[in-house]
N, C-alpha and C positions, 0 to 999 in steps of 0.2 A: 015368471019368465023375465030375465036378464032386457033391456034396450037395448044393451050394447051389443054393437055387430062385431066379427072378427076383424080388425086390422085391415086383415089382406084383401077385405075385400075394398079398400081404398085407395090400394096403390093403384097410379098413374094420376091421383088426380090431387090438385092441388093443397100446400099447406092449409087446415084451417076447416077442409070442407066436412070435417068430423063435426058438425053444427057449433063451429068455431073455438073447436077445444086446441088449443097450442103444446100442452104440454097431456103427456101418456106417464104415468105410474105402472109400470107391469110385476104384476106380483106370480105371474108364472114360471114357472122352475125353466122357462125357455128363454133367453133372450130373443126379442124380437131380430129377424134378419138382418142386418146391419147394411143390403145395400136399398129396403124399404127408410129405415130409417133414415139414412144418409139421403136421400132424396124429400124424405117428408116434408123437414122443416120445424117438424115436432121437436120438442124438447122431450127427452126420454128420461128417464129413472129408473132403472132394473135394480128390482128390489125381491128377489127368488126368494118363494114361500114353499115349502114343501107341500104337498097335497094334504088333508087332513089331519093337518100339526099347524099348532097354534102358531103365530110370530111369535120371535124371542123381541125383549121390546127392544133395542137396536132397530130392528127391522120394521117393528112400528114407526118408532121414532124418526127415519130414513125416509119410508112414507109418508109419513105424517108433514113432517118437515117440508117436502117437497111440495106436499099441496098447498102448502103454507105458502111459502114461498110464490107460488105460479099465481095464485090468488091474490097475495100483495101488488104482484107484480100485474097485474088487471088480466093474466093470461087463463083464460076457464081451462079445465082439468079433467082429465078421464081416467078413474083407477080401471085396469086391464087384472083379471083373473087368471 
């Protein structure tokens, strides 16, 4: 069983209080809401993974990268399914 809760269930409350993750990696074929996002403060990455099909590595590499990055950058990271 997954930690991770859904998103939505964190709107209205402040950037960060995802147990201080700043940036979101979403690998679901859905972009997240855009006016959730625009409010969060999160750093996003939509990175659309088809359901039961591998990433093409682009889409790894995109991922991958990001977490890279948000990690360098001292920002903790939540990949989203």
């Amino acid at each position: 069983m997954s930690n991770i809760r859904p998103v939505s269930r964190f709107e209205g409350r402040p950037a960060g209080t995802l147990r201080g993750v700043r940036t979101l990696v979403n690998l679901g074929a859905q972009a997240l809401p855009y006016d959730l996002v625009s409010r969060s403060g999160f750093q996003v990455e939509h990175v659309p993974v088809a359901s039961a099909v591998a990433p093409s590595p682009v889409q790894i590499e995109r991922a991958v990268g990001t977490v890279r990055w948000s990690l360098a950058a001292g920002l903790p990271v939540a990949v989203l399914e």
